[in-house]
C-alpha positions in Angstrom: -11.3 14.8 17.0 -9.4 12.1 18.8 -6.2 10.4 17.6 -8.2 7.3 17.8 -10.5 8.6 15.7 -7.9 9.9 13.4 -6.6 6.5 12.9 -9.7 4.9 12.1 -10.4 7.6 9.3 -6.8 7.0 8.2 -7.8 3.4 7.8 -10.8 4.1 6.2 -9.4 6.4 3.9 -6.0 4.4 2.8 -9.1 1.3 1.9 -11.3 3.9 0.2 -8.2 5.4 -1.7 -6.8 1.6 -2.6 -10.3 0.5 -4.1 -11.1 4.2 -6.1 -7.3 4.3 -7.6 -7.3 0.5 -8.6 -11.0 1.3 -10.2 -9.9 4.4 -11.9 -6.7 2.3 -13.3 -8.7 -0.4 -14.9 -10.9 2.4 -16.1 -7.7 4.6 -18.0 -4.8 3.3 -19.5 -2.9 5.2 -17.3 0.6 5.4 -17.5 1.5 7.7 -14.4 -0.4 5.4 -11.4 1.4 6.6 -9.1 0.6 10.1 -9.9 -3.5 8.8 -10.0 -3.1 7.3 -6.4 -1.9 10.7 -5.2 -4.5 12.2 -6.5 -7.1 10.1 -5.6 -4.9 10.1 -2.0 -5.6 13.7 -1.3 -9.3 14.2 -2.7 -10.1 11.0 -0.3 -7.7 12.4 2.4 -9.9 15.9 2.5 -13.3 14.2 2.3 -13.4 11.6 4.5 -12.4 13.9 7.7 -13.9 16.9 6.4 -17.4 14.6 5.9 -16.8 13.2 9.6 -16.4 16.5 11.0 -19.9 17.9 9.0 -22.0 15.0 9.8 -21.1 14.8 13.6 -21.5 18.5 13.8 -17.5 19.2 15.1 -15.8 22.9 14.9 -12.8 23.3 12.7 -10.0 23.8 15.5 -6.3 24.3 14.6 -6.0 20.7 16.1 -8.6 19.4 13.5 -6.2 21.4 10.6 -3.2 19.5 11.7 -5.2 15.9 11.5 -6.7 16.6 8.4 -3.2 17.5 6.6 -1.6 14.5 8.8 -4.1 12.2 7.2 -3.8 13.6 4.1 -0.2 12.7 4.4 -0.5 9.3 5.7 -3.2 8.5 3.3 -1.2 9.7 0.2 2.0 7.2 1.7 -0.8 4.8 2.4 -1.8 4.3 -1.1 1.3 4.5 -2.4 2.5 1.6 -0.6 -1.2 0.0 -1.9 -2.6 -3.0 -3.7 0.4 -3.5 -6.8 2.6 -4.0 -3.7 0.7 -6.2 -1.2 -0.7 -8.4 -4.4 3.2 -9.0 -5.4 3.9 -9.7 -1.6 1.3 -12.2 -1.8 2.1 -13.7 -5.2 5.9 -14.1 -3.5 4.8 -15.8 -0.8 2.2 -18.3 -2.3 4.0 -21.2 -3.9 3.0 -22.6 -7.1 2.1 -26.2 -7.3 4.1 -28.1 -10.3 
């Protein structure tokens, strides 16, 4: 696996996570969302390379091992970061007509 490859599963994965943890929140009343978007984070994080690697057929290198806890990683700080915060950033930034 390629690091650009890596990075478009990272981006896939942070959207994936985003949607599925905003969907699970309006779902519960959940009163630990961060600890749901980690959750979510990892599951997402293990499937989405792990499913690349199966459907294109790839060996599981030590390389492959360091990506997939990388993007694990980045995936989990990824949704963290998330929709609460970009939505506020955009509710800052639009101005509200009086």
């Amino acid at each position: 696996m390629s690091a650009q490859i890596s990075m478009v599963l990272l981006t896939v994965s942070a959207v994936m996570t985003s949607l599925i943890t905003q969907a699970v929140k309006k779902m519960l009343v959940d009163k630990a969302p961060t600890i749901t978007a980690a959750i979510v984070s990892v599951v997402v994080g293990i499937a989405v390379p792990v499913g690349y690697m199966v459907l294109n057929s790839l060996p599981f290198t030590a390389k492959d091992i360091v990506y997939l806890v990388s993007l694990v990683v980045l995936t989990w700080l990824c949704s963290t970061l998330g929709y609460d915060t970009v939505i506020k950033a955009i509710s800052q930034l639009v101005v509200p007509k009086n």
